[in-house]
Each structure stands twice: as C-alpha cells, then as structure tokens.
PASEBA-1860 file (N, C-alpha, C; in nm, 3 decimals):
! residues 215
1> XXXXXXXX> 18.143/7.257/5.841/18.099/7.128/5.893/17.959/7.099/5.839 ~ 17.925/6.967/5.805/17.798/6.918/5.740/17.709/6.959/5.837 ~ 17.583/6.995/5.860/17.451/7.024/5.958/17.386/6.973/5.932 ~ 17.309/6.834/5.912/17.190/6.828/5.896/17.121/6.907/6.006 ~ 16.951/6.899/5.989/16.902/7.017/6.091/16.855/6.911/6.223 ~ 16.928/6.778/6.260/16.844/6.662/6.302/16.993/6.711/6.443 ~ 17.095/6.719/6.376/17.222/6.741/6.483/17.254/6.826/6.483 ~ 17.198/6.968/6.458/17.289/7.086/6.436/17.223/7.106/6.652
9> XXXXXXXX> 17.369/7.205/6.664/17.326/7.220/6.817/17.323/7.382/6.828 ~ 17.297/7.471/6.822/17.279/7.628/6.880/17.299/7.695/6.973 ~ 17.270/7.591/7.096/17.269/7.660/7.235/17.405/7.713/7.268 ~ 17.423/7.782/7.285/17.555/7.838/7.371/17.605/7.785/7.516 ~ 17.478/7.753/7.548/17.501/7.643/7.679/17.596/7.531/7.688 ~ 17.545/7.445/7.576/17.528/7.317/7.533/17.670/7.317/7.472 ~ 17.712/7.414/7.377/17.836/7.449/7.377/17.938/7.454/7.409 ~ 17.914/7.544/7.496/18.033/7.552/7.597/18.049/7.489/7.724
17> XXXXXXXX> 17.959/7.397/7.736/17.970/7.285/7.791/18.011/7.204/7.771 ~ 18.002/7.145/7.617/18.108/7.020/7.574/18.269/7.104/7.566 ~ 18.258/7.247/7.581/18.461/7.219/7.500/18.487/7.258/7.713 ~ 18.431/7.284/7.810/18.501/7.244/7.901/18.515/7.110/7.960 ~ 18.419/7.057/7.920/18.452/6.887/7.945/18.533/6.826/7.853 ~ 18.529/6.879/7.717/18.671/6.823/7.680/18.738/6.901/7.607 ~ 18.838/7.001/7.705/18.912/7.103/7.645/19.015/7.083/7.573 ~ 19.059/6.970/7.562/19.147/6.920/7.458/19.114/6.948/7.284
25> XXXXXXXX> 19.181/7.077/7.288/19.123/7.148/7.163/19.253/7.103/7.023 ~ 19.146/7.106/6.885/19.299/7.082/6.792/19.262/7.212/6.750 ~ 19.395/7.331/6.748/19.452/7.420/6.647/19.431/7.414/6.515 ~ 19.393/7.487/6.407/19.405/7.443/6.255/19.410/7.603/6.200 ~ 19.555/7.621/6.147/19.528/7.741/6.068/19.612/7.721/5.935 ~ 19.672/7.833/5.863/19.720/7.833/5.753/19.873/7.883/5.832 ~ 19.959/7.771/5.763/20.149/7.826/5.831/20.188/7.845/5.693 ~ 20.299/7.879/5.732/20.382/7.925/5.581/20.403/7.785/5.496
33> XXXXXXXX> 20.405/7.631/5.518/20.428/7.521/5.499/20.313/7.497/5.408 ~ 20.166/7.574/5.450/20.038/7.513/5.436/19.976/7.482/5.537 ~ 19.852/7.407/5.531/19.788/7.372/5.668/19.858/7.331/5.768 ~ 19.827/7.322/5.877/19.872/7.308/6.031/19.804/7.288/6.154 ~ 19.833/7.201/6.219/19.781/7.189/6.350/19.848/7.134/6.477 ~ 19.773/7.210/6.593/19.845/7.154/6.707/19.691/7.127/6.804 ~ 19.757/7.042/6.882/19.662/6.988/6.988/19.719/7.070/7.176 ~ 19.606/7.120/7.202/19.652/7.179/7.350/19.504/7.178/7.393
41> XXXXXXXX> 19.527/7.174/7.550/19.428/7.223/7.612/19.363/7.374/7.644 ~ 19.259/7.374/7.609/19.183/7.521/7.613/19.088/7.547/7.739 ~ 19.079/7.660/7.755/18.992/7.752/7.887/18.917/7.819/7.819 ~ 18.801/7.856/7.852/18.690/7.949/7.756/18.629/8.037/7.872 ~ 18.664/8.154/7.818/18.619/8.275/7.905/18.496/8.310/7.834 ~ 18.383/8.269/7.874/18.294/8.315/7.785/18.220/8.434/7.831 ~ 18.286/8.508/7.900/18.257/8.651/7.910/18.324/8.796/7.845 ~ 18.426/8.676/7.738/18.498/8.801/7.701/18.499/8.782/7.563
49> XXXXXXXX> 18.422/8.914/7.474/18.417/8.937/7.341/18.241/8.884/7.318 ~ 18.193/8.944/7.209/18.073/8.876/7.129/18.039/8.693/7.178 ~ 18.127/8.644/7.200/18.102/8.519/7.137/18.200/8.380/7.275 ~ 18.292/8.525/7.311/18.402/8.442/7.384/18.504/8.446/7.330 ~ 18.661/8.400/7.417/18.788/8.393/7.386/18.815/8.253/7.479 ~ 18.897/8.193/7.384/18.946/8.029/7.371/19.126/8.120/7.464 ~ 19.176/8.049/7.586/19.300/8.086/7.608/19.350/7.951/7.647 ~ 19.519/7.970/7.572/19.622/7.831/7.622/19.749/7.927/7.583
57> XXXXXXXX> 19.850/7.844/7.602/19.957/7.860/7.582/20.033/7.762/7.452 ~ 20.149/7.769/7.451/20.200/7.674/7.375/20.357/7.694/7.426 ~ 20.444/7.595/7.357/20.611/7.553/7.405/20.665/7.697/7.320 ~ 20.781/7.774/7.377/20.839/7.826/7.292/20.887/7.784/7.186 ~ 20.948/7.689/7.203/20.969/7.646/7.091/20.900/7.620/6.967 ~ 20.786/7.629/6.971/20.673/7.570/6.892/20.665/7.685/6.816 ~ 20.677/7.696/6.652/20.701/7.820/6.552/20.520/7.917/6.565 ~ 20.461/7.826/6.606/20.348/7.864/6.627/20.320/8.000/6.607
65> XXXXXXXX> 20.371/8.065/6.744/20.358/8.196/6.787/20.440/8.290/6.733 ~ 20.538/8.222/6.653/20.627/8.319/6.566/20.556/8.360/6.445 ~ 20.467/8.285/6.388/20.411/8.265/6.258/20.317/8.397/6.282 ~ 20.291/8.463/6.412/20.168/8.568/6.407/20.209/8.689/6.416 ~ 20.157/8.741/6.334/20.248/8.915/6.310/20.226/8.967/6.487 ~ 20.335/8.986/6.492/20.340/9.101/6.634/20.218/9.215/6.659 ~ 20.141/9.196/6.712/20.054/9.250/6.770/19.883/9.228/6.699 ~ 19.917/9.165/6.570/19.795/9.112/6.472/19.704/8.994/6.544
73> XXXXXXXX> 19.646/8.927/6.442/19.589/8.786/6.457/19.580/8.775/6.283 ~ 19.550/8.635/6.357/19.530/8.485/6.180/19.410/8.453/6.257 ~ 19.313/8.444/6.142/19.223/8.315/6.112/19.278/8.173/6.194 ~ 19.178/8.127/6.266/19.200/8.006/6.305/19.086/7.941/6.314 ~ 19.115/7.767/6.351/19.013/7.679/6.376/19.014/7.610/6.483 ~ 18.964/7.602/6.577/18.966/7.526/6.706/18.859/7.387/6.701 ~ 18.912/7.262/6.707/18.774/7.184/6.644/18.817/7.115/6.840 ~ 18.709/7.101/6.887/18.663/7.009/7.013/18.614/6.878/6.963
81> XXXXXXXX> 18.620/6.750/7.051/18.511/6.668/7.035/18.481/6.576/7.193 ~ 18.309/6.554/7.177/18.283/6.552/7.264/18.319/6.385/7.222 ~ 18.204/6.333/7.292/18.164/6.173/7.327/18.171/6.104/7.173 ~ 18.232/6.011/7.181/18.170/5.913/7.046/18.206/5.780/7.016 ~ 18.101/5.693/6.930/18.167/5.576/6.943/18.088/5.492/6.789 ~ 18.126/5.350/6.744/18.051/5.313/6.699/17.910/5.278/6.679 ~ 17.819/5.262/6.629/17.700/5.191/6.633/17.665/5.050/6.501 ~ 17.605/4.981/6.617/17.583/4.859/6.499/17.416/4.865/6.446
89> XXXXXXXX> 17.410/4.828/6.325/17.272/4.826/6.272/17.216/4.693/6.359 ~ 17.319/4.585/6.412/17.158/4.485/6.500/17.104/4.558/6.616 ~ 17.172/4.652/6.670/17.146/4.714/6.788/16.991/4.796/6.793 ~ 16.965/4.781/6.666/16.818/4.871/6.608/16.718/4.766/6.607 ~ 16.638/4.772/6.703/16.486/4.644/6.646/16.442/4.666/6.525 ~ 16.441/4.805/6.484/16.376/4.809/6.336/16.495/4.687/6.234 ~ 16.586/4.673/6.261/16.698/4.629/6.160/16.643/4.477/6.181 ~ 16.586/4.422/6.270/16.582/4.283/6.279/16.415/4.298/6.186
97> XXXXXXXX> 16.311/4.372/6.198/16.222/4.378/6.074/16.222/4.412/5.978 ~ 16.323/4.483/5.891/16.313/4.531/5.789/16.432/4.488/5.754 ~ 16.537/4.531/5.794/16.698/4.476/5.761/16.721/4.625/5.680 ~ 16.696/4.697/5.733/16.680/4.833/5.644/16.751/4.936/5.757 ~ 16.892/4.901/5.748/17.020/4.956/5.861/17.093/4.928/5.828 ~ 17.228/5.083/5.863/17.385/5.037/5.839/17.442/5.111/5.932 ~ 17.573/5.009/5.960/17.637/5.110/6.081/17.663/5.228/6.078 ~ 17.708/5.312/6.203/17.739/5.459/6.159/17.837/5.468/6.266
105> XXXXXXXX> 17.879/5.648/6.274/17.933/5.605/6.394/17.863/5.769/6.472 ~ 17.803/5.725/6.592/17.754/5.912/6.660/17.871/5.980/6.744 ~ 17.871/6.100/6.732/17.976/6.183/6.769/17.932/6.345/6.831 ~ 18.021/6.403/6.881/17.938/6.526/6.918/18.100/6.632/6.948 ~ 18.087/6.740/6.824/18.175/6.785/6.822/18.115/6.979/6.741 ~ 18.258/7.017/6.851/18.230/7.191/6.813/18.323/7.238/6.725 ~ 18.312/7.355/6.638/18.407/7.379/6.535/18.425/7.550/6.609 ~ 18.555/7.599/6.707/18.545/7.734/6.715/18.561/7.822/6.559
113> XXXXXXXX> 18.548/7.899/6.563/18.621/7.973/6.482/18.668/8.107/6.545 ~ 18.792/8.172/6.486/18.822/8.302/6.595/18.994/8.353/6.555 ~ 18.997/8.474/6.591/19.117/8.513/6.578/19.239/8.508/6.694 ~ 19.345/8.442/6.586/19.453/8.392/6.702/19.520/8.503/6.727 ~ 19.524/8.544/6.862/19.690/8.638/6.896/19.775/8.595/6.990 ~ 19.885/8.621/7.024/19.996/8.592/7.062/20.002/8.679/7.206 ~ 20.035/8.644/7.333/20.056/8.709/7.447/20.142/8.661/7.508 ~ 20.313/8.708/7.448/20.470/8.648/7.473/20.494/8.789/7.633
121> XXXXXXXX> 20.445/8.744/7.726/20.420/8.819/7.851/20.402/8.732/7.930 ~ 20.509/8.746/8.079/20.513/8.651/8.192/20.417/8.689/8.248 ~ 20.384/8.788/8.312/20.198/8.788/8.391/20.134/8.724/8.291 ~ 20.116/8.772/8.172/19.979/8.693/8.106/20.027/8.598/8.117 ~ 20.138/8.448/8.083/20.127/8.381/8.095/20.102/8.270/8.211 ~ 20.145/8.350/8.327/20.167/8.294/8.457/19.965/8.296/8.506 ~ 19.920/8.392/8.485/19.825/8.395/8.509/19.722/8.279/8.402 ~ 19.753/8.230/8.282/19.710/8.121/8.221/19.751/8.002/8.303
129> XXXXXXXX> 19.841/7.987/8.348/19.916/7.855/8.374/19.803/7.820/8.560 ~ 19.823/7.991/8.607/19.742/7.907/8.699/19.586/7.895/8.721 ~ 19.488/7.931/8.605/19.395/7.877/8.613/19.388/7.772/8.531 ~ 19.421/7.762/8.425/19.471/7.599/8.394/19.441/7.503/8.533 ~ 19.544/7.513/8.599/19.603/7.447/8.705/19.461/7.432/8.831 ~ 19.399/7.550/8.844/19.310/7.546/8.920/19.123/7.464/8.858 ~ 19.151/7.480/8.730/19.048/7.371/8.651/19.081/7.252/8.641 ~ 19.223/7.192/8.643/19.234/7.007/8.654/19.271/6.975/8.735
137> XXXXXXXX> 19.310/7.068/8.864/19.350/7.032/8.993/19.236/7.024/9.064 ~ 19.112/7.087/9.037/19.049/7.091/9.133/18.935/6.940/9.155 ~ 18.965/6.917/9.152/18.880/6.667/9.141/19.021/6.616/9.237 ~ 19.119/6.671/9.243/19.248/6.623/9.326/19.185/6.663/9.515 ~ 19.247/6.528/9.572/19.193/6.525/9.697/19.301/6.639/9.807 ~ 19.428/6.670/9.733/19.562/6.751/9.796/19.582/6.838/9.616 ~ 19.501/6.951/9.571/19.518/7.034/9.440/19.648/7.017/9.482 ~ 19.718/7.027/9.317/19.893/7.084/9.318/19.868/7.225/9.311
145> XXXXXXXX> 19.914/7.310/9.328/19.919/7.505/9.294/20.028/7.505/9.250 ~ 20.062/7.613/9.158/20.224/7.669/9.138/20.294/7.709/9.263 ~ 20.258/7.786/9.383/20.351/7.760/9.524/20.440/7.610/9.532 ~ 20.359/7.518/9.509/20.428/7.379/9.511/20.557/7.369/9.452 ~ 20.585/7.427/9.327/20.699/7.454/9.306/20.802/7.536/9.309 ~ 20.959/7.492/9.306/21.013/7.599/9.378/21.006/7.691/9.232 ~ 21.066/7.828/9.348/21.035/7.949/9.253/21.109/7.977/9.098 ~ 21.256/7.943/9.136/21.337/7.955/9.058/21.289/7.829/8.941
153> XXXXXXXX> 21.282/7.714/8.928/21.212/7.628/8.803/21.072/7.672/8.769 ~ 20.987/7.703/8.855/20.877/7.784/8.836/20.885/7.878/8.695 ~ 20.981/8.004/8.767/20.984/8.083/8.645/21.114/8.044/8.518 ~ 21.152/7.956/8.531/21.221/7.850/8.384/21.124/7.820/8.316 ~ 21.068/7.745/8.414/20.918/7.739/8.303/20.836/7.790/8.234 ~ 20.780/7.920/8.310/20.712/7.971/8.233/20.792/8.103/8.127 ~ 20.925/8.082/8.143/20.965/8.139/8.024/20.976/8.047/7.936 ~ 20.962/7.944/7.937/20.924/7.833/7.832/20.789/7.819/7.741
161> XXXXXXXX> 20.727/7.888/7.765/20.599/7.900/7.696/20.529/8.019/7.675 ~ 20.448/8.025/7.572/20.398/8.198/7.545/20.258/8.168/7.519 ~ 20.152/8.268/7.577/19.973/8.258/7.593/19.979/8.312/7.442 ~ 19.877/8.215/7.425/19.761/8.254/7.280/19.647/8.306/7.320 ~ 19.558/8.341/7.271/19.431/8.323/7.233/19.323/8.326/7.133 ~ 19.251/8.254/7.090/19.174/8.282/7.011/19.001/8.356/7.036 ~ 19.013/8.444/6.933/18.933/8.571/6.979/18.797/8.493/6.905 ~ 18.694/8.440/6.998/18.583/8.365/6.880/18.490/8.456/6.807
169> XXXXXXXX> 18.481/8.426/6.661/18.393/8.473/6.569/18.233/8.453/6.514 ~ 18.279/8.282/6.558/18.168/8.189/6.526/18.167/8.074/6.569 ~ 18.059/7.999/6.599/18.091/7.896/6.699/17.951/7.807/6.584 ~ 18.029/7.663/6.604/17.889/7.572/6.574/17.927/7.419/6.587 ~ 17.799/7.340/6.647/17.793/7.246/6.717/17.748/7.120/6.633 ~ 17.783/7.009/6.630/17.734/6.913/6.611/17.698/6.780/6.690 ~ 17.563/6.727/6.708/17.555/6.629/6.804/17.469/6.487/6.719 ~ 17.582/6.409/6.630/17.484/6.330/6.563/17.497/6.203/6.710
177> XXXXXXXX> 17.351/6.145/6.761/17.383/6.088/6.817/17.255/5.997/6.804 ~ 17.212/5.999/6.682/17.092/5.876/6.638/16.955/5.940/6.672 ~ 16.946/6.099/6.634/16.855/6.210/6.694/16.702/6.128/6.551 ~ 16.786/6.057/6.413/16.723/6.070/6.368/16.639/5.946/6.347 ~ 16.647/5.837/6.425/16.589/5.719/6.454/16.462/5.707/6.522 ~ 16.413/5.612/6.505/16.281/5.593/6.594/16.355/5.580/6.765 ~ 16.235/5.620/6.835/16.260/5.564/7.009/16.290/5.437/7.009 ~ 16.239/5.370/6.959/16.296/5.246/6.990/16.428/5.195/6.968
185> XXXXXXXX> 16.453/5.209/6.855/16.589/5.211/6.782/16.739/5.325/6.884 ~ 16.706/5.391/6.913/16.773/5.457/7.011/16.785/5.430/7.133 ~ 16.674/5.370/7.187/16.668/5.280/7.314/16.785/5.189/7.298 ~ 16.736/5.066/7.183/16.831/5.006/7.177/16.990/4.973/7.111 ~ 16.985/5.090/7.068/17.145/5.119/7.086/17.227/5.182/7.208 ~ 17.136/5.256/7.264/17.172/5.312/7.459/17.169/5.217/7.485 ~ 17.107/5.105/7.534/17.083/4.953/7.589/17.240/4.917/7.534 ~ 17.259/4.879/7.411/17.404/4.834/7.379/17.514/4.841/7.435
193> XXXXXXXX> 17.516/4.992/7.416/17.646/5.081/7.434/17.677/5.047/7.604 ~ 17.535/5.085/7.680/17.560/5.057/7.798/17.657/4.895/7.870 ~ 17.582/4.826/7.780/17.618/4.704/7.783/17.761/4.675/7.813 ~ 17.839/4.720/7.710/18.007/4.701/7.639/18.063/4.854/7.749 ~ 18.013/4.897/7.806/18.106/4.980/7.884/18.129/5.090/7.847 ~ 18.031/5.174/7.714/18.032/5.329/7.673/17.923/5.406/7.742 ~ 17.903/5.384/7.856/17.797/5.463/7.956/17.817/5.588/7.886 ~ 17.929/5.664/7.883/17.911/5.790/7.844/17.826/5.848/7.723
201> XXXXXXXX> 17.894/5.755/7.618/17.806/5.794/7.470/17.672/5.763/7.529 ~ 17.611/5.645/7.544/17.445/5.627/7.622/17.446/5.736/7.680 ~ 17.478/5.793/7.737/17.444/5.896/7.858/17.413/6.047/7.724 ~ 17.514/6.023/7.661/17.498/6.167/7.561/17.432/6.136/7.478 ~ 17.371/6.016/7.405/17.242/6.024/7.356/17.130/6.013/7.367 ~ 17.089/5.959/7.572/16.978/6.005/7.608/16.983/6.149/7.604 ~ 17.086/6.177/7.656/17.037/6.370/7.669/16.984/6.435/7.547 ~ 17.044/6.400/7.447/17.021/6.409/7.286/16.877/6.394/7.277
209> XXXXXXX> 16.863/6.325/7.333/16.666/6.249/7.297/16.595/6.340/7.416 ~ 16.665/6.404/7.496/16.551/6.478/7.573/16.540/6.621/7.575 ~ 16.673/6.662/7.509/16.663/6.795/7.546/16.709/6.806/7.403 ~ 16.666/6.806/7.245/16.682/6.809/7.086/16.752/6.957/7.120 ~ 16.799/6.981/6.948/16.857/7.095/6.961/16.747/7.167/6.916 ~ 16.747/7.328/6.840/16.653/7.361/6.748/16.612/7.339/6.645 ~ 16.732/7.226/6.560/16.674/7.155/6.498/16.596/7.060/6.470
END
C-alpha cells in the first residue's frame, strides 16, 4: 500500500480499532485459478500471537478452505476499510484564492497481512459463531444467542461452515483524510461533509487533525 508519511497510521490502537468497527474484512490470496477473494466478517483477538489473529468462518461450500493444505497455512491479505468519501476542491478557502485544488477522495483503511489456517471442528466453530453473535448482538435491546435456536437446525448449521483464521504477520494503516492541508482548508471540508450528511468522515478527519499519526 502507498504511505505517504502525512497518512501512514502505526498505532496498534488506532488499528485495531478501525477493523472492529468495521469488521467487514475482504480475503485476498493466491487459489489455484489465480487471485481470489472473499468478503466476511472478522473478530480480532489481539491477544493472540506477535501481532494478533483475524477469526471467521466461511460456507462449506466455499472451496476456500479446501484450497489449504490440511494442517498448513497460505499467505493471505485481509484489507479493512474504515470511513470515506469524496472531497471537492471549492470546499477549500485556499481554492477560492489561488484556484490551486483538485478533488480527491479521503479514506482510512488497514491492510492485515497473516497466515491463513483452516479449523474444520464443531467446538472451534461453534465457539466462533457465538462470539460473533455476542459482538453484533450486543446494541440489540432483546440480544439473539444461539439457545434461541432450536438445537437440531442449530447444529445443521454449524456443520455448514468451517473456522479460519488468519495468523497476523504484519499490519499497516492508512488514514488519508486531508492530514496534508492547511487548518483551514480542513475545517472547511469537515464544515461540508457535515453539511450533506457524512458526519462520520467529518468526525474521522477531525480526529485525524488531533491526534496525527507518527507521521
């Protein structure tokens, strides 16, 4: 991934903070076809290994988990992304004095890197499924739990699917979010954004402006 040193992000905090807010992770490795990817939601144990382990599942059906030597791992890529949206060059006061602006667009996204293995095991998987369940259930005013369902489709199901994980190697962050503009010019593109209803991106590029990375 490109770094300038204006968006590169380091923190481990900051990190693993954006891929649980948006764990909607894409897969990218090498299949026998050539490149490949799948989209699933991820959990990050970041107490386990150097760096952390990325855990989901996937459909049996999905060749995915066939593709990984029995008891090995593959190289993989886990790319996250956080907040992002367009920006317009009038949104910059400097652009109305100089005219010396072009649109862009700011974004804020993590690249895992890590080794995939395969965990075709009903405890391991049952035990994925219900913290899954206990991370997007829990904002619900009545959580669903797996008790909720009966037992017998319960376990249909989860012989329907087999736990991955990816074992992380290396982790790195990107947060271009107009870090490299004047205050003013960043003001008034937060001012914008707010405007049209992207509170969030505003929201992630004040933080951007207050708390820089090490770069």
């Amino acid at each position: 991934m490109y770094l300038p040193a204006a968006f590169n992000e380091e923190r481990p905090d900051a990190l693993h903070a954006l891929i649980c807010e948006h764990p909607l992770g894409l897969l990218c490795r090498q299949g026998p076809q050539g490149l490949d990817a799948d989209h699933m939601p991820f959990l990050l144990d970041a107490g386990r290994g150097p760096h952390g382990t990325l855990v989901a599942h996937v459909a049996r059906a999905n060749a995915l988990w066939r593709e990984v030597p029995a008891g090995g791992a593959v190289d993989a890529l886990v790319v996250f992304r956080g907040q992002h949206g367009y920006i317009s060059p009038n949104w910059y006061p400097s652009k109305h004095e100089t005219h010396r602006a072009v649109p862009t667009w700011n974004y804020e996204a993590v690249h895992v890197h890590g080794r995939l293995s395969v965990h075709d095991d009903e405890r391991h998987v049952r035990g994925v499924v219900a913290r899954l369940t206990r991370r997007h259930e829990a904002g619900e005013p009545r959580p669903w739990k797996m008790g909720d369902a009966p037992r017998d489709y319960l376990d249909e199901m989860l012989r329907a699917i087999v736990g991955i994980e990816v074992r992380i190697t290396r982790i790195e962050g990107k947060r271009k979010l107009s870090q490299n503009r004047t205050a003013p010019d960043r003001e008034g593109a937060i001012a914008a954004l707010a405007e049209r209803g992207c509170g969030a991106l505003a929201r992630a590029m004040r933080d951007a402006g207050d708390n820089p990375g090490p770069g």
